[in-house]
C-alpha positions as CSV (number, residue, x, y, z in Angstrom):
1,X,20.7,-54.7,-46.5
2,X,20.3,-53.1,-42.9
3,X,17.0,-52.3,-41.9
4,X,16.8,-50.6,-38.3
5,X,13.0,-50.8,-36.6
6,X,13.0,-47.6,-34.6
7,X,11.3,-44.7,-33.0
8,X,12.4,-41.2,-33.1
9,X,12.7,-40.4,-29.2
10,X,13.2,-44.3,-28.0
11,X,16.5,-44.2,-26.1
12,X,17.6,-48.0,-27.5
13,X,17.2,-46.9,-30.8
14,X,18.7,-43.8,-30.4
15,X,21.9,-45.6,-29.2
16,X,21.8,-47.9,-32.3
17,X,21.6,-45.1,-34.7
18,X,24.3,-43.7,-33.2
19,X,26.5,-47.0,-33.7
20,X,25.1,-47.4,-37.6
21,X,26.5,-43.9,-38.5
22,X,29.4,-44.4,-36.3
23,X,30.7,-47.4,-38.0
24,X,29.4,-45.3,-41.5
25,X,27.0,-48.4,-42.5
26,X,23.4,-47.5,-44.6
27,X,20.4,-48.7,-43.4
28,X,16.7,-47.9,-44.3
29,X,14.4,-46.7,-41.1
30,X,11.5,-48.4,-40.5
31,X,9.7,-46.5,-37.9
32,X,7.2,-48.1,-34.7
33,X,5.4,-44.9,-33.0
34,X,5.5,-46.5,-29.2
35,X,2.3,-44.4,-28.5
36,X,-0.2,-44.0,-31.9
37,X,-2.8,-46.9,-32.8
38,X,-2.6,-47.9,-29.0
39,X,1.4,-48.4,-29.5
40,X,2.4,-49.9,-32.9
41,X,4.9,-52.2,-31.3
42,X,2.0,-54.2,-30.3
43,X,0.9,-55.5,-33.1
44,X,1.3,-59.1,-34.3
45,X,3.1,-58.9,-37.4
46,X,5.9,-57.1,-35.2
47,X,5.8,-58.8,-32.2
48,X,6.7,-61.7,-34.8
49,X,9.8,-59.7,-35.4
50,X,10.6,-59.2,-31.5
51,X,8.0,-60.9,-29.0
52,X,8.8,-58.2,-26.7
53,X,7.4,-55.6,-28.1
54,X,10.7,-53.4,-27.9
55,X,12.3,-51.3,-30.0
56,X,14.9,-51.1,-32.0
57,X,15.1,-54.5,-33.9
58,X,17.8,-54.9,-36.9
59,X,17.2,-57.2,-39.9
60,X,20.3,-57.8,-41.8
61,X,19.1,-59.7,-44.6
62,X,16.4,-61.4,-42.7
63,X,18.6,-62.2,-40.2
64,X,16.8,-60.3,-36.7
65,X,18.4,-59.1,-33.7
66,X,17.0,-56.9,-31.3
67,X,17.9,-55.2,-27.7
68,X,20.7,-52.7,-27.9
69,X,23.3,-54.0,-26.9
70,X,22.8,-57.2,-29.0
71,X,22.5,-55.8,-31.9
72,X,25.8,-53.0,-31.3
73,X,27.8,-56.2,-30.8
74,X,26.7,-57.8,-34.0
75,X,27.5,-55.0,-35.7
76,X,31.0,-54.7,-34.5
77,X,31.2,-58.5,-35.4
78,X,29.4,-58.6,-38.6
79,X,31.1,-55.0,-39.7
80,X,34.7,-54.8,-38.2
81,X,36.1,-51.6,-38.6
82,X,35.6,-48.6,-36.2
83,X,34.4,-51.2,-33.5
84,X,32.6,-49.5,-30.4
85,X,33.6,-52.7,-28.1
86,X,37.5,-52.9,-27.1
87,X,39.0,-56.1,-27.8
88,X,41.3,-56.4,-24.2
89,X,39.2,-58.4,-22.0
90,X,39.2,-55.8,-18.8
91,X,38.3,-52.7,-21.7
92,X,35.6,-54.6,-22.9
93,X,34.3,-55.3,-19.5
94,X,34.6,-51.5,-18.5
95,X,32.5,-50.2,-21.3
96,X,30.2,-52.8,-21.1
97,X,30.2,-52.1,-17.4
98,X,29.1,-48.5,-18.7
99,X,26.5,-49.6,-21.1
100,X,24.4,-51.8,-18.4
101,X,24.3,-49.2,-15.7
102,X,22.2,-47.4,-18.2
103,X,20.5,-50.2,-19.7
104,X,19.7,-52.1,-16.8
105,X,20.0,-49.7,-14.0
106,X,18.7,-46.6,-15.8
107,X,16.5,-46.6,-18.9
108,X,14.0,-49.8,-17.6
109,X,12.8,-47.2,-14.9
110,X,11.7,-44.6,-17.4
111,X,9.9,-46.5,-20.0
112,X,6.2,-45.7,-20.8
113,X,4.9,-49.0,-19.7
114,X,6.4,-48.4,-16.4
115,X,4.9,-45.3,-16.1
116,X,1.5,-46.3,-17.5
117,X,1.7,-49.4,-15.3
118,X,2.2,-47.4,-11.8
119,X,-1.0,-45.0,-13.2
120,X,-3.3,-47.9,-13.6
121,X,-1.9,-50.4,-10.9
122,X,-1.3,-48.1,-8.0
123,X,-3.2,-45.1,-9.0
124,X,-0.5,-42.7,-8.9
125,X,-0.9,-39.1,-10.9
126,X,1.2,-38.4,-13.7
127,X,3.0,-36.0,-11.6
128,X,3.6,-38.8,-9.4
129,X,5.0,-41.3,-11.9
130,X,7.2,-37.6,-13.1
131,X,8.5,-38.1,-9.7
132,X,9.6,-41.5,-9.2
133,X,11.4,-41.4,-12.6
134,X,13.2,-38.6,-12.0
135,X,14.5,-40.0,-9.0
136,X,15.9,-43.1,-10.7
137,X,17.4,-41.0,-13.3
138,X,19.2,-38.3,-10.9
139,X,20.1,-41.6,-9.0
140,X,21.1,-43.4,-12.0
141,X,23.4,-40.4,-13.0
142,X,24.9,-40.0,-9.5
143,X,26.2,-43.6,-9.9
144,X,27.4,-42.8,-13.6
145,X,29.3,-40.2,-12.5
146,X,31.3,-42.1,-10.0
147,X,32.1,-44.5,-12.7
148,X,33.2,-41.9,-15.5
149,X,35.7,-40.0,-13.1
150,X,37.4,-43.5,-13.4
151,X,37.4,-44.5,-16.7
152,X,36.5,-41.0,-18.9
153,X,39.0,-38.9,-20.9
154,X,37.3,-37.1,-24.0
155,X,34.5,-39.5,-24.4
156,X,33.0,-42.1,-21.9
157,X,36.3,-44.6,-21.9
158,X,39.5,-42.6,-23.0
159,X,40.3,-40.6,-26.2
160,X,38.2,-43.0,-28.1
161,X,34.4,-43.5,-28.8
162,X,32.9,-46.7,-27.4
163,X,29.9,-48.5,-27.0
164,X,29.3,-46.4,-24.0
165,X,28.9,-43.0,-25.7
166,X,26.2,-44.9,-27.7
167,X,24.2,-45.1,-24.4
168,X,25.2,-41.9,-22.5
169,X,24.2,-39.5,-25.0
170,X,20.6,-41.2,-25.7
171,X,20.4,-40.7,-22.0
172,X,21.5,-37.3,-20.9
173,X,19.0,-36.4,-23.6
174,X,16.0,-38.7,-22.2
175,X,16.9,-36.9,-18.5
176,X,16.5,-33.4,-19.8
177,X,13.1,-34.7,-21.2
178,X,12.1,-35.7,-17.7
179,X,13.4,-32.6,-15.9
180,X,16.6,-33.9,-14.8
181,X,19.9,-32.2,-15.4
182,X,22.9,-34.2,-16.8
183,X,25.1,-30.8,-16.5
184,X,24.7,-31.1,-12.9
185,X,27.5,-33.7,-13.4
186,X,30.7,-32.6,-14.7
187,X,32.7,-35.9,-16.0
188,X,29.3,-36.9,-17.8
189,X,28.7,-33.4,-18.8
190,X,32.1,-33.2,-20.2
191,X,31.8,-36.6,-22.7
192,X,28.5,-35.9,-23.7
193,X,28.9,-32.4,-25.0
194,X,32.4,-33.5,-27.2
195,X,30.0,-36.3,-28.3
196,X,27.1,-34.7,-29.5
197,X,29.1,-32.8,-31.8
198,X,30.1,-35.8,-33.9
199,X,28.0,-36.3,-37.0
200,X,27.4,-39.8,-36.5
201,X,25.8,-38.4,-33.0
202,X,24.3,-35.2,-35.3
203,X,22.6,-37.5,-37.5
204,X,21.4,-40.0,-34.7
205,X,19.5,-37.1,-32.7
206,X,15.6,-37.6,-32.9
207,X,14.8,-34.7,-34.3
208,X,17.2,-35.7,-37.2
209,X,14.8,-38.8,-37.8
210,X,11.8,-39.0,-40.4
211,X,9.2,-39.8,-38.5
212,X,9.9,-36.9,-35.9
213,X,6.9,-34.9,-35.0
C-alpha cells in the first residue's frame, strides 16, 4: 500500500503525483497544510516521519522515503515499468541534470520559510520577499531554457516523458503563482503545454487534489 504525504500547491509533491499516476500506481493522499495550525508539518508525530519537516513523504508499507527525487527513483526501482529515469548512464545524468536545476537551483528559493525567514530576519516587506523570489525564478528559468534547447523534443528530454517533466510542470505552475511567466520561454513553454495535457499531469494539478481550497 502507497501512501503519499502531500499538500495540494507544494511543488515536491506536485512532482510526485505526477510520477504515481504516470507510472499508473494507487495511493491514498494524506494531506499536511504547510500553513494552518502554525504549519502541520511541524508537528512531532510527522516530523517522526521526515525530521525535516518537508513534504511529500511516501510510505510503502511502512517503509518511508521522502524528498522528491528520492522517492521518484524508488519508485522506478520498486515499480519498473514506464520508468521516468533513462537507464544509459549519460540520459540518466541529463534528466537528472534537469531535475536539480529546479530542485536545487530553483524551488529552495521560493519556499515559505524562506520567505518568512527574510520578513522576520532582515525586515523585508512582503513585496520585498515578492521580489527577490521572482528574481530567482525568472533567473532559474533563463538557465532552464538554455538547457532544454539542448536536450528537449516534445517533452523535457526527447519524445519521451522523464523525471524531468515531473519537475518542470510543478514549476512553470509555481512561477505563474509568483508573477513570473514561463511562456516567456519558448523550448520550456513548448514541453510544458504538451505535458499538461496528459492525465497523469491532469490528475496531479492541485486543484485536482482533496484538500484543495
Amino acid at each position: 500500500m502507497l501512501k503519499l504525504y502531500s499538500y495540494f500547491r507544494s511543488s515536491a509533491s506536485y512532482r510526485v503525483r505526477a510520477a504515481l499516476h504516470w507510472k499508473g500506481l494507487e495511493f491514498e493522499y494524506l494531506p499536511v497544510h504547510l500553513i494552518k495550525d502554525g504549519g502541520q508539518q511541524n508537528r512531532p508525530e510527522f516530523r517522526k516521519i521526515n525530521p525535516m519537516g518537508h513534504v511529500p513523504a511516501l510510505d510503502h508499507d511502512g517503509f518511508l522515503v521522502s524528498e522528491s527525487v528520492a522517492i521518484i527513483q524508488y519508485l522506478d526501482d520498486a515499480f519498473p515499468g514506464k520508468n521516468l529515469f533513462p537507464m544509459a548512464p549519460r540520459d540518466r545524468a541529463q534528466v537528472l541534470q534537469l531535475c536539480e536545476l529546479i530542485n536545487s537551483g530553483i524551488q529552495p528559493l521560493q519556499n515559505i520559510k524562506v520567505g518568512k525567514y527574510l520578513e522576520a530576519e532582515f525586515g523585508l516587506s512582503n513585496a520585498d520577499t515578492g521580489r527577490f523570489t521572482q528574481h530567482w525564478i525568472q533567473d532559474g528559468l533563463a538557465n532552464l531554457e538554455r538547457l532544454l534547447a539542448q536536450t528537449a523534443g516534445s517533452y523535457c528530454f526527447g519524445g519521451e516523458v522523464t523525471a524531468a517533466d515531473c519537475f518542470v510542470v510543478p514549476q512553470c505552475f509555481a512561477a505563474r503563482r509568483f508573477g513570473v511567466n514561463p511562456d516567456d520561454f519558448p523550448n520550456l513553454s513548448r514541453v510544458n503545454a504538451n505535458a499538461i495535457q496528459l492525465t497523469a499531469f491532469q490528475r496531479a494539478h492541485p486543484e485536482a487534489q482533496p484538500d484543495f481550497a
